[in-house]
C-alpha positions as CSV (number, residue, x, y, z in Angstrom):
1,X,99.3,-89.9,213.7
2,X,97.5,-88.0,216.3
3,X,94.2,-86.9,216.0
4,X,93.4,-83.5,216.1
5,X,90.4,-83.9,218.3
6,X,89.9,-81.8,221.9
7,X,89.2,-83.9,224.9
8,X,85.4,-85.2,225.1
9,X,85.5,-83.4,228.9
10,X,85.9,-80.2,226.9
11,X,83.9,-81.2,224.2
12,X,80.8,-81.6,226.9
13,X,81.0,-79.0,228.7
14,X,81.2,-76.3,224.9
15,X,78.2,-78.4,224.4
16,X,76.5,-78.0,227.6
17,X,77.7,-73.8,228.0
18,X,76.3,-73.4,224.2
19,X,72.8,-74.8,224.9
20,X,72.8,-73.0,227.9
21,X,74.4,-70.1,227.3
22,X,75.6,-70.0,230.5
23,X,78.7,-71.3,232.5
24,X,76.7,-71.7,235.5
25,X,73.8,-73.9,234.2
26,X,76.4,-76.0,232.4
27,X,78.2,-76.7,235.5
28,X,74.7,-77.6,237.3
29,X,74.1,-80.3,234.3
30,X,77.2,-81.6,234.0
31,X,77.8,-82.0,238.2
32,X,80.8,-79.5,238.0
33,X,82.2,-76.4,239.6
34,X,81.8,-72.9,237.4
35,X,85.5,-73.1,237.4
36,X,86.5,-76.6,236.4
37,X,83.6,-75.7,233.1
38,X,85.8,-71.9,232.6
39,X,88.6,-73.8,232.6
40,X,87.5,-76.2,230.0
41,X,86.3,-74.0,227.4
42,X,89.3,-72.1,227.9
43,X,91.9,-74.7,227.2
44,X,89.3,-75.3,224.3
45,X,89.2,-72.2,222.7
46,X,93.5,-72.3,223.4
47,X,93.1,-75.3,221.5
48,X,91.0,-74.5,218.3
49,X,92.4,-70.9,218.7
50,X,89.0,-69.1,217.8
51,X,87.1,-66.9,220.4
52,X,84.2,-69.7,221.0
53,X,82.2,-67.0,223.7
54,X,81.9,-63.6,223.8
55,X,80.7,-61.6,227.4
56,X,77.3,-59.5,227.3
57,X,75.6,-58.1,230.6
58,X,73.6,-60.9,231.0
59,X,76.5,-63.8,231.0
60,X,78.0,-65.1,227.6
61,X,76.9,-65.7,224.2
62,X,78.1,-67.7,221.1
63,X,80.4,-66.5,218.9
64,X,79.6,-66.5,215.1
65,X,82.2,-69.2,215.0
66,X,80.9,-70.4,218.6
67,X,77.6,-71.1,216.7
68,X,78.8,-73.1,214.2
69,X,81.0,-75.2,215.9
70,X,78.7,-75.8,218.3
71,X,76.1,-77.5,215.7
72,X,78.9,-79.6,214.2
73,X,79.9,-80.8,218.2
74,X,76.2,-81.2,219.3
75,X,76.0,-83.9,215.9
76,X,78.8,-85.6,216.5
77,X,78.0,-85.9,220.6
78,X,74.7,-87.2,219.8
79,X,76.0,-89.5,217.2
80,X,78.6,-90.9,219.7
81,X,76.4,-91.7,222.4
82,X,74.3,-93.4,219.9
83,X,76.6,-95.6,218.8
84,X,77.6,-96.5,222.6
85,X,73.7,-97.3,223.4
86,X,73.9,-99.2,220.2
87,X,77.0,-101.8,221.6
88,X,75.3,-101.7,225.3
89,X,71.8,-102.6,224.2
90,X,73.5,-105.9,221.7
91,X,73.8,-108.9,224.1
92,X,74.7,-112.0,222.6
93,X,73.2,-113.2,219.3
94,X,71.1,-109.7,219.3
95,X,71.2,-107.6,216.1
96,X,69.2,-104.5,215.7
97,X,68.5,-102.3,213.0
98,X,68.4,-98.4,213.0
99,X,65.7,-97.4,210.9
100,X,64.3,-94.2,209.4
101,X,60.2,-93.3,208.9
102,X,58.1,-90.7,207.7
103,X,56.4,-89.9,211.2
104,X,53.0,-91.2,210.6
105,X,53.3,-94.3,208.9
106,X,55.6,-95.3,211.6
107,X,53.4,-94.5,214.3
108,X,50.1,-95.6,212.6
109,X,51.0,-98.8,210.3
110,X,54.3,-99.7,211.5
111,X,54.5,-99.2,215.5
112,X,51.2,-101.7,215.9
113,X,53.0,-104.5,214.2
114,X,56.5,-104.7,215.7
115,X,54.9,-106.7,218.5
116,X,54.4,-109.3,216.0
117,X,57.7,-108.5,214.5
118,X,60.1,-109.1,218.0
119,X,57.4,-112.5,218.3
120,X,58.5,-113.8,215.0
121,X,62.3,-112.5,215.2
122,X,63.0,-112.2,218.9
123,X,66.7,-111.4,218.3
124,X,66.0,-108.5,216.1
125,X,65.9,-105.0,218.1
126,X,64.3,-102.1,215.8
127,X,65.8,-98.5,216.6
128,X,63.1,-96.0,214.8
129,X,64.0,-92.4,214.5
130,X,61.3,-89.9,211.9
131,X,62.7,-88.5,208.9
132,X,60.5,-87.3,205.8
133,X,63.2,-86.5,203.2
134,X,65.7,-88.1,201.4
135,X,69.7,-88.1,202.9
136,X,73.0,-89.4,202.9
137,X,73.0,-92.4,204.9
138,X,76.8,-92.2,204.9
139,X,76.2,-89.3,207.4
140,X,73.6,-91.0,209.6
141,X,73.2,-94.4,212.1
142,X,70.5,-95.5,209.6
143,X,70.4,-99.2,208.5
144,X,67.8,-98.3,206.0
145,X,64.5,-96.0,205.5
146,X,60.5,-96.1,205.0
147,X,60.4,-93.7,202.7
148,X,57.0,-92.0,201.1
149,X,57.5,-90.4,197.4
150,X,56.9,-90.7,193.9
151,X,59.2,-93.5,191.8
152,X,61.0,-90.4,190.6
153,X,62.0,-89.2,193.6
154,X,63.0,-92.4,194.7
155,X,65.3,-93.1,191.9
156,X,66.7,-89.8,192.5
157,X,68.2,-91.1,195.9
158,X,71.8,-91.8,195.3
159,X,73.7,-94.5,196.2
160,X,70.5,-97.1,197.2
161,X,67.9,-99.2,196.5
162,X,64.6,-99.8,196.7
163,X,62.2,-101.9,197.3
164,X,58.1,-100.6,196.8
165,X,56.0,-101.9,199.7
166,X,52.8,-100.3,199.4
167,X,50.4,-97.6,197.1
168,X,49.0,-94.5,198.6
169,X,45.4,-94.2,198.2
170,X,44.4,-90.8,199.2
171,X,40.9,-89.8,199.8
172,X,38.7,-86.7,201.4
173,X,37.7,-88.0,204.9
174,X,35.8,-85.8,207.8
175,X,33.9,-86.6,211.1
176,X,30.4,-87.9,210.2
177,X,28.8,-84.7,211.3
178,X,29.7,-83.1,207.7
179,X,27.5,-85.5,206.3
180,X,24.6,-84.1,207.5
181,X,22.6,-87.6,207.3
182,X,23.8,-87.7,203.7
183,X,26.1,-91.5,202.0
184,X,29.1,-89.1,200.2
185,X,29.5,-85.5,199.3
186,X,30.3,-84.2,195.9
187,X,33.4,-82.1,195.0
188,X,30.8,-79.4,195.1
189,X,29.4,-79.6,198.1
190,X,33.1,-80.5,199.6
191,X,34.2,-76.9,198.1
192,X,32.2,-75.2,200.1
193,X,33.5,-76.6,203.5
194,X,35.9,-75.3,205.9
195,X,39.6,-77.8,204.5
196,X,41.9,-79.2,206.3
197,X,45.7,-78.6,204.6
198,X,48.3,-80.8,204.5
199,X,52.1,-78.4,205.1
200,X,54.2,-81.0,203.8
201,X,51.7,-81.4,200.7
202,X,50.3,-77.6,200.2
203,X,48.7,-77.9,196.3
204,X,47.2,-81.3,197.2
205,X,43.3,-79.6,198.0
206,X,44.1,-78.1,194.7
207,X,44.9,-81.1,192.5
208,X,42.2,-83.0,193.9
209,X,39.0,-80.1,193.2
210,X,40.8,-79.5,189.2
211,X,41.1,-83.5,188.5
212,X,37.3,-83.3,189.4
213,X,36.8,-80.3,187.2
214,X,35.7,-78.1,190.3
215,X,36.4,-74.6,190.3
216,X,37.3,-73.0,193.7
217,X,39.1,-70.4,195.7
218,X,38.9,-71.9,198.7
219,X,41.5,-75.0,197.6
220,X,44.1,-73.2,199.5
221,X,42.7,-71.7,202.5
222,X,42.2,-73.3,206.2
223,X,43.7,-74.8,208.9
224,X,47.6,-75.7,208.2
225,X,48.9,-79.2,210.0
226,X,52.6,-80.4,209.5
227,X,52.1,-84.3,210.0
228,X,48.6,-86.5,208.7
229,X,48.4,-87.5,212.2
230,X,47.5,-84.1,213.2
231,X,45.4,-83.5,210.1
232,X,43.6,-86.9,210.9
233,X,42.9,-85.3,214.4
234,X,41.7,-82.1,213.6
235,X,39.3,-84.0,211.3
236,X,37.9,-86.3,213.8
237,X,37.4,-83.1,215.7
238,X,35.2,-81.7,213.4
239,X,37.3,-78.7,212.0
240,X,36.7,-80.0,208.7
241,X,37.3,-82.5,206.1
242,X,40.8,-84.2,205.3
243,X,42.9,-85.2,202.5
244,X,44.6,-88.4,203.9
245,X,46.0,-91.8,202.9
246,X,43.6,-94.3,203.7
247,X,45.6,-96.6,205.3
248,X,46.9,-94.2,207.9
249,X,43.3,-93.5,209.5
250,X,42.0,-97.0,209.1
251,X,41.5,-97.0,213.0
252,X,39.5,-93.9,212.7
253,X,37.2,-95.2,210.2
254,X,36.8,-98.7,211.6
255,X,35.9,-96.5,214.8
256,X,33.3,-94.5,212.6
257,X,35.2,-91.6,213.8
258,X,35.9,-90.4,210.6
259,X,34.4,-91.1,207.5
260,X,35.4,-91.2,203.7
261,X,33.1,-88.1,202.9
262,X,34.0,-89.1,198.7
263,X,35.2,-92.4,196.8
264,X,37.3,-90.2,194.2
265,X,40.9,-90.6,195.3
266,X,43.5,-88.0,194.8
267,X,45.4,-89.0,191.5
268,X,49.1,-89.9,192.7
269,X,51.7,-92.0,191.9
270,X,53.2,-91.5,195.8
271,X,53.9,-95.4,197.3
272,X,55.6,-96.4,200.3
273,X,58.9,-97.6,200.2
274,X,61.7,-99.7,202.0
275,X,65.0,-97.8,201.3
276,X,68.5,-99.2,202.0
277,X,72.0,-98.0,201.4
278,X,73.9,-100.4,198.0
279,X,76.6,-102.5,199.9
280,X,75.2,-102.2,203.5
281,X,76.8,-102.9,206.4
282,X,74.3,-104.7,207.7
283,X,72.6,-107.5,205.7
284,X,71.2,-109.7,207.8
285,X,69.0,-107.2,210.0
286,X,67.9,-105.5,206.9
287,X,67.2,-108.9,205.1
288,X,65.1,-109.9,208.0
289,X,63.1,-107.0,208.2
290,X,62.3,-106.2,204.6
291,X,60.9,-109.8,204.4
292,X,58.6,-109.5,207.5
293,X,57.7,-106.5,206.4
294,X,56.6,-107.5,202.9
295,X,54.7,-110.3,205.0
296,X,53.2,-107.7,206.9
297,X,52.3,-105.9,203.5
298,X,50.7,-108.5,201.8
299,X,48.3,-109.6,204.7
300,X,47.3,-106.0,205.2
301,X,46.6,-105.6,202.0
């Protein structure tokens, strides 16, 4: 039977005039008259037989229905050229593997060992994307994840498994002006400096001053970073001090750049994990990695 699917010429150019919001500018991407893109979208909204532009005095705009079907076509465009990068980049024997990360663990612990990853397993080509929540890998390129969370809400992820590479230890760190000469600070004296807060993490200031039976208002308030990477930065900058998983600033403190400014870690049961859909597709990329990277694990441990 015949799919019900426009033609990807149409398809590119909705895509194009959506993010542009503008015939013109699509045409200039895409190396096409203003015409041959009208005539396009028109044949595609003929097609799907739904009003996919609307005019306004300054050119067009989405329709409501425009919108959505223009986030659904954007997906599945991206997804597509993906998968045709994915069959040009495989030359003979070459697998690769399409992995998921939180963003900082890839970029801090990860990234510096895949050198020593393609040395050992030449044939094995690592596609790395950032993602920082649980999904359906049915719905995605993925291969597997690195994903950071507590055992619950790893057991939580349906339909995989998983396989626990490494603890999160996570300690106050700041630049070694805070100090002010002095080996540690206590909880108290940490209280009553400016904080650096995690976004993805917003009570973890908090937990940390009540399991050390510190009283303060001041748990929640100052600068707001989205990733540790930024936190870890603001910190070495001297904005204030950090709550951060040790082994995501261990450059920074082998540097002396930042120091851990208190040896009582943050009670947690968070860990880092390698995640993988049950009955993957792909065994023999996955197997490969997950056992260089529990290689990797143990001699970084």
């Amino acid at each position: 039977m015949r799919r019900k699917i426009p033609s990807l010429q149409a398809l590119a150019c909705f895509d194009a005039a959506a993010r542009h919001q503008s015939y013109t500018r699509a045409a200039q991407e895409l190396a096409l008259t203003q015409g041959a893109v009208s005539r396009q979208l028109t044949a595609l909204e003929d097609f799907v037989g739904v009003a996919l532009f609307k005019r306004t005095r300054h050119g067009v705009a989405l329709t409501e229905r425009g919108r959505d079907y223009a986030a659904q076509v954007a997906l599945r465009l991206q997804a597509l050229e993906q998968d045709t990068l994915d069959v040009m980049s495989t030359q003979g024997r070459e697998s690769r593997l399409h992995l998921a990360a939180v963003p900082t663990f890839a970029t801090r612990w990860l990234i510096p060992r895949l050198p020593k990853l393609k040395s050992q397993h030449p044939e094995l080509t690592v596609h790395l994307e950032t993602r920082t929540r649980p999904f359906m890998f049915a719905d995605t390129p993925f291969d597997a994840a690195l994903f950071a969370g507590t055992p619950e809400q790893v057991s939580q992820w349906a339909g995989t498994q998983a396989v626990k590479l490494l603890d999160e230890v996570v300690l106050p760190v700041c630049a070694p002006s805070l100090l002010q000469g002095a080996a540690s600070l206590s909880p108290e004296a940490i209280a009553k400096l400016p904080l650096l807060q995690q976004s993805t993490r917003p009570d973890a200031w908090r937990q940390w001053f009540e399991a050390q039976g510190v009283a303060t208002a001041l748990a929640l308030s100052g600068a707001r970073f989205e990733l540790f990477s930024m936190t870890a930065a603001a910190a070495v900058c001297g904005m204030g001090l950090a709550l951060v998983p040790r082994l995501l600033v261990t450059t920074e403190l082998a540097r002396g750049e930042l120091v851990v400014a208190c040896e009582q870690p943050l009670a947690s049961q968070r860990a880092y994990y390698f995640v993988q859909p049950e009955g993957t597709d792909n065994p023999s990329a996955n197997h490969t990695f997950l056992a260089w990277l529990l290689q990797a694990v143990q001699t970084s441990a």
